[in-house]
C-alpha positions as a printed NumPy array, in Angstrom:
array([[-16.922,  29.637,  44.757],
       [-20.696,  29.658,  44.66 ],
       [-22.396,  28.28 ,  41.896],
       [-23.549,  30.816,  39.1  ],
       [-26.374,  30.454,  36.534],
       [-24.65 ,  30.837,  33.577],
       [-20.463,  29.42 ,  32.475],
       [-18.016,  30.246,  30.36 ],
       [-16.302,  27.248,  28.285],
       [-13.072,  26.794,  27.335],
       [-11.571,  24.139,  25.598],
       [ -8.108,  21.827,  26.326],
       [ -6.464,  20.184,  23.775],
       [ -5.647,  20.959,  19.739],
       [ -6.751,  21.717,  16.593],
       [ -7.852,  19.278,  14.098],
       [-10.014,  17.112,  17.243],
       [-13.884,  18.227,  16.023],
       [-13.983,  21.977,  17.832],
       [-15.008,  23.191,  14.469],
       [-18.099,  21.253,  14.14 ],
       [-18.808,  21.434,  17.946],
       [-18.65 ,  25.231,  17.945],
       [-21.808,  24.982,  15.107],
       [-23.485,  22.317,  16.55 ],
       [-23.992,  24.169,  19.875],
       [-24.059,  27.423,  17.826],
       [-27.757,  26.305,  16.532],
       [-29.01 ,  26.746,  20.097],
       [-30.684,  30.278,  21.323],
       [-28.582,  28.903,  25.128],
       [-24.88 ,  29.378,  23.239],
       [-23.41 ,  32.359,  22.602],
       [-20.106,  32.075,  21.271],
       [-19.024,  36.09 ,  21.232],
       [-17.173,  38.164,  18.76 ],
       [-15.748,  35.076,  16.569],
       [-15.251,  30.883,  17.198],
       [-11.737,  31.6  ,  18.247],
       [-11.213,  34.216,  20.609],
       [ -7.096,  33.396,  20.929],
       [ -7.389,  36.081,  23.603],
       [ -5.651,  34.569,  26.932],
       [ -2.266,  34.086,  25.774],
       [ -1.932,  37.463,  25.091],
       [ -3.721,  38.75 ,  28.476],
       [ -1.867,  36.814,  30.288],
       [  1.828,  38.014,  28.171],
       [  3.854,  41.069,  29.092],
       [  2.976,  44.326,  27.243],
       [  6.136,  43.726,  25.159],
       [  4.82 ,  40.492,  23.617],
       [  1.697,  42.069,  23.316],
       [  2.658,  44.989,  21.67 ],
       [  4.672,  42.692,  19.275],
       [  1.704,  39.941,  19.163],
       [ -0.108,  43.499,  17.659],
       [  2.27 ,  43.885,  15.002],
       [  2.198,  41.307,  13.389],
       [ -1.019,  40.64 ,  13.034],
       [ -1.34 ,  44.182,  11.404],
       [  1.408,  43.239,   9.064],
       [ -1.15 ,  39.366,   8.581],
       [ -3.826,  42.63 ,   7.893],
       [ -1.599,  44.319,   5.086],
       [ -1.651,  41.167,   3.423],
       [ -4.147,  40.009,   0.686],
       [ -3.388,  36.599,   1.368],
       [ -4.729,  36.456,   4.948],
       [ -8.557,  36.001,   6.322],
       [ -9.38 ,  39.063,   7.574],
       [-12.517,  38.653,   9.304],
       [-11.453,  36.995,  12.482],
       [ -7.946,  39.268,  12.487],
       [-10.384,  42.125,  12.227],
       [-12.728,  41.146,  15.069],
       [ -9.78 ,  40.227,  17.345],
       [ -8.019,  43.622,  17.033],
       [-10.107,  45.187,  19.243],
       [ -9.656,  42.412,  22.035],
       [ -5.628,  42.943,  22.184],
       [ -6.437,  46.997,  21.892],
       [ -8.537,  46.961,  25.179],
       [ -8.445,  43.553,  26.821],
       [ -9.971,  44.376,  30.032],
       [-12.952,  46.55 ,  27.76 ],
       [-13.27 ,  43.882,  26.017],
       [-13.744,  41.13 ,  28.686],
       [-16.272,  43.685,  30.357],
       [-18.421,  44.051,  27.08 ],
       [-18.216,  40.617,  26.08 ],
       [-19.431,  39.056,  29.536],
       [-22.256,  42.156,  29.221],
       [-23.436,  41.032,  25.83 ],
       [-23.624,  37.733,  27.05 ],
       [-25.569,  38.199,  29.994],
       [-27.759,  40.568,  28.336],
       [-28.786,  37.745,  25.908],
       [-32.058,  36.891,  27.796],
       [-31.854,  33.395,  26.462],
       [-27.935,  32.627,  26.633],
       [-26.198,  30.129,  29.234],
       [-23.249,  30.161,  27.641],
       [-20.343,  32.438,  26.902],
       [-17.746,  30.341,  24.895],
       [-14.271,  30.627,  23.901],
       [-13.429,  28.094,  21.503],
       [ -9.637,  28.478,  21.19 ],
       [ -8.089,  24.734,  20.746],
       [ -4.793,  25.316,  22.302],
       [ -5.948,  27.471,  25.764],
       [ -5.218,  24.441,  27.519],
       [ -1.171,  24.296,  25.953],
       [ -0.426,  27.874,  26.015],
       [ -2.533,  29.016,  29.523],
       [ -2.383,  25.898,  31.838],
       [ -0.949,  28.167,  34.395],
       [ -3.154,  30.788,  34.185],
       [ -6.354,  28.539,  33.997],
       [ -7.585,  29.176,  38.143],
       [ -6.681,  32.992,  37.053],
       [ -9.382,  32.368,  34.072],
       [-11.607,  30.794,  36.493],
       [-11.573,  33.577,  38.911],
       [-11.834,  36.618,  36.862],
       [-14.43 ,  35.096,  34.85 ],
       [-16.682,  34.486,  38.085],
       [-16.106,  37.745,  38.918],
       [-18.022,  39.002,  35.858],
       [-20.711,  36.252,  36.444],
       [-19.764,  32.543,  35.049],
       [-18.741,  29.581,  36.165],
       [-15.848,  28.076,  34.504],
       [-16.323,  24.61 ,  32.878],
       [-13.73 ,  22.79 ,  30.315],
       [-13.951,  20.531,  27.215],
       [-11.418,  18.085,  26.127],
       [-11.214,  16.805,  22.833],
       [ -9.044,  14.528,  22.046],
       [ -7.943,  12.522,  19.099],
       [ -5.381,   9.781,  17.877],
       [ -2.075,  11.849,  18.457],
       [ -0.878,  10.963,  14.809],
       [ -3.914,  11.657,  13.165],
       [ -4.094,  14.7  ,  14.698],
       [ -0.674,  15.805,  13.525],
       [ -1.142,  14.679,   9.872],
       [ -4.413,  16.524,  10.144],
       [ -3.011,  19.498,  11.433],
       [ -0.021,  19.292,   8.359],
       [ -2.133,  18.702,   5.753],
       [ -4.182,  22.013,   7.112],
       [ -1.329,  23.949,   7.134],
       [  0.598,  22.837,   4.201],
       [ -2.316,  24.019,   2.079],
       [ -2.598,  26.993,   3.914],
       [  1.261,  27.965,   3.279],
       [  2.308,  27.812,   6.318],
       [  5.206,  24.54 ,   5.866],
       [  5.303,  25.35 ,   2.433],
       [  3.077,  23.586,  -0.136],
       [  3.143,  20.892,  -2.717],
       [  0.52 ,  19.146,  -4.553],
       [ -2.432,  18.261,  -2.497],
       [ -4.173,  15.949,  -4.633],
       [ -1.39 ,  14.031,  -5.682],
       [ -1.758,  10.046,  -4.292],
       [  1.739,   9.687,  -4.082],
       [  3.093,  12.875,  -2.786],
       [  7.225,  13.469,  -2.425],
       [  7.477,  11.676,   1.205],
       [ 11.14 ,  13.365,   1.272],
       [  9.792,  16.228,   1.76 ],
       [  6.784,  15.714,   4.096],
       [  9.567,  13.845,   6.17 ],
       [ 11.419,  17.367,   5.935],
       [  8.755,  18.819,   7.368],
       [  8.115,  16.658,  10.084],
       [ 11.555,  16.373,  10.952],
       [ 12.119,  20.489,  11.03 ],
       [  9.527,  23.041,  10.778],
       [  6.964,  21.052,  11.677],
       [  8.737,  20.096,  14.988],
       [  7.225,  22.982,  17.455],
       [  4.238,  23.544,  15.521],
       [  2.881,  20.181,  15.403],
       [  4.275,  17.952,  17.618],
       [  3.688,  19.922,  20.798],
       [  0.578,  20.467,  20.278],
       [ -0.122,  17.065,  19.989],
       [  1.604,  16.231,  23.275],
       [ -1.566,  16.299,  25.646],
       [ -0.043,  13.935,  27.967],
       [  2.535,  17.081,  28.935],
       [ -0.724,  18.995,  30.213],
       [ -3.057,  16.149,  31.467],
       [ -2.039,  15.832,  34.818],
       [ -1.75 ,  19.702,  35.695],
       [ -5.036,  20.001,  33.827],
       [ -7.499,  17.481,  35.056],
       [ -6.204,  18.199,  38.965],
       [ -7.4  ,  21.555,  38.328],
       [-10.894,  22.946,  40.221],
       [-12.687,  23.381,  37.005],
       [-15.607,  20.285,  35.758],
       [-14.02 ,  18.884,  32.575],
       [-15.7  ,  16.505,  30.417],
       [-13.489,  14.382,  27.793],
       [-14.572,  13.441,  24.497],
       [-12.404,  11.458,  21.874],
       [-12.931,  12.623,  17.953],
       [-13.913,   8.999,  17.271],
       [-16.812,   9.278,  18.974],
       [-17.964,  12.947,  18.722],
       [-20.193,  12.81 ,  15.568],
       [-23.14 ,  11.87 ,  17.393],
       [-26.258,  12.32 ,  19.054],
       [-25.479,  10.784,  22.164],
       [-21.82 ,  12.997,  22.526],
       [-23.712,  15.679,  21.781],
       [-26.083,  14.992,  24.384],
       [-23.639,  14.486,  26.857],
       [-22.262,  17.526,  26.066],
       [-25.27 ,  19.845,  26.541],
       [-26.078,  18.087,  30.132],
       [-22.889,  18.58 ,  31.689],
       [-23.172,  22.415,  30.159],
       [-26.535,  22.683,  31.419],
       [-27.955,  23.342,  27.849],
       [-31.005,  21.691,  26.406],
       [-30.202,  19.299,  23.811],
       [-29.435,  20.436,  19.901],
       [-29.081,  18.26 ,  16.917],
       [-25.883,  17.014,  15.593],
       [-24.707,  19.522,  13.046],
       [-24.229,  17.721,   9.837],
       [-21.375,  17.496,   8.794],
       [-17.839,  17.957,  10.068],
       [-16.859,  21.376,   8.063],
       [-13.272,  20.894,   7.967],
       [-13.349,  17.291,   6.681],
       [-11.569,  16.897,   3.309],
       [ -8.735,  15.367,   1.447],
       [ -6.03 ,  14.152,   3.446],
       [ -2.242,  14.411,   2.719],
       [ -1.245,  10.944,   1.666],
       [  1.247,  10.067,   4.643],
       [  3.439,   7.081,   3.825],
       [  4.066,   3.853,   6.387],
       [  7.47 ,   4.995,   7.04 ],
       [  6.689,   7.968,   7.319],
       [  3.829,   7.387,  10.265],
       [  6.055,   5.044,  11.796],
       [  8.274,   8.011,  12.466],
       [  5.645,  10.211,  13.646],
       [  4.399,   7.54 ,  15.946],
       [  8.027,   6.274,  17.382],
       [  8.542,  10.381,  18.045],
       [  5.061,  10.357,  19.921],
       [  5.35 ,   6.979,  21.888],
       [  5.344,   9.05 ,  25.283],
       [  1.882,  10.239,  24.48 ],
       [  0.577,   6.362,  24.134],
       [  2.357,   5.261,  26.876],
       [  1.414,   8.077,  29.224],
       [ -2.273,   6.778,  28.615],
       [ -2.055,   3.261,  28.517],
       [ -0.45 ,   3.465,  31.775],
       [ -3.019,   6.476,  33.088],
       [ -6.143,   5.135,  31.686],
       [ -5.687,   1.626,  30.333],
       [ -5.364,   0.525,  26.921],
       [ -9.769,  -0.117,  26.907],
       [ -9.829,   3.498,  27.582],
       [ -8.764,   4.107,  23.558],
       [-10.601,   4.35 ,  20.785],
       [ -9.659,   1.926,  17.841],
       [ -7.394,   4.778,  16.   ],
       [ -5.314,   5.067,  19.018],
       [ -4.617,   1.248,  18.391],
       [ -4.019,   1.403,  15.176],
       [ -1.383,   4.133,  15.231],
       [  0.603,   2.182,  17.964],
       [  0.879,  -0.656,  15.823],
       [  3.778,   1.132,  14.29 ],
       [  6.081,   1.317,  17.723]])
């Protein structure tokens, strides 16, 4: 393909690994433009039969019809699953309109897990409307990730809830959780080592960054060269960081036994220099 001035981002990887606070640190700059909302959770549905889609529809009306939900993102993402191929054409038009803008983003943590397939599709149809496709990976300690990701959506309802500030929580249950509902919800996604291979062998540029080392200057900096964006500050604080769910030993000692593949995948891929010290400290408990 020949090279285009301005690329579309996507990111590989999971929730709960910085995309929050690297979505508003890039967002400061005049170059970014990030589109209808942070999130677009857009391919998996293009790329779904109309079935799933019309389903995918429905229940994010019935999300809609409930005071409980946010409604702002639901709202701005309707229009996406009503029109997808309108709304890829007025999207990429807004964004090359933008007379300073290098960047269309799509800021979707899981793209990479739910679309590896379908990422050379991406690729293509997006240079079609103008961009070159680049990826970032962000990557964090597989069982702080997880914990992260439970402690999000316990308070959010989604496992059920307890009491979130209490310093010794009921570790029965959180084992419940991790041991059923939680299963697809939290330990796939954490299972990067299932998509590494088919993902970095891709033709797309891919830069990897761990979460241990994101809240800086110097990531940041790296990050705007290989996008081909002058330089922004470090936004200033990481906007999802708050209390954690008190996790017991025990209790991440099962979490990390039930994710040893993931450690051993990239001790063996990458070498065991390669990761950050909260990698090592979580595989102290196989």
């Amino acid at each position: 393909m020949s090279k285009l001035e301005k690329t579309f981002v996507i990111l590989y990887g999971s929730q709960k690994a910085g995309t929050t606070w690297l979505h508003r640190t890039l967002n400061q700059s005049e170059q970014f433009f990030g589109g209808h909302v942070k999130e677009w959770r857009f391919w998996p549905f293009y790329f779904s039969s109309p079935r799933a889609q019309a389903k995918h529809i429905s229940r994010l009306e019935a999300k809609l019809a409930s005071t409980k939900e946010k409604k702002r993102a639901h709202l701005q993402r309707l229009p996406a699953y009503a029109d997808p191929e309108g709304f890829l054409k007025q999207i990429t038009k807004q964004a090359l309109e933008q007379p300073n803008a290098r960047i269309l983003a799509d800021f979707s943590p899981a793209t990479g897990f739910r679309c590896a397939q379908n990422i050379p599709e991406i690729q293509q149809l997006m240079h079609g409307y103008g961009f070159d496709t680049k990826a970032l990976w962000l990557i964090r300690d597989p069982v702080s990730r997880l914990l992260s990701s439970m402690t999000m959506q316990m308070k959010g309802g989604t496992l059920g809830h307890g009491d979130m500030t209490d310093k010794d929580p009921d570790q029965d249950y959180i084992r419940h959780v991790l041991e059923n509902a939680a299963r697809t919800l939290l330990f796939n996604q954490t299972r990067i080592d299932l998509i590494w291979d088919e993902l970095m062998g891709l033709d797309v540029p891919a830069q990897v960054h761990h979460f241990d080392d994101l809240f800086s200057q110097s990531s940041v900096d790296q990050v705007t060269a290989f996008l081909g964006m002058e330089s922004v500050p470090p936004f200033e604080q990481n906007p999802n960081k708050g209390h954690e769910l008190f996790v017991s030993d025990d209790n991440k000692r099962f979490v990390a036994r039930e994710l040893a593949p993931t450690y051993r995948f990239f001790v063996n891929k990458m070498g065991s220099e390669w990761l950050p010290e909260s990698w090592r400290q979580s595989m102290a408990y196989l």
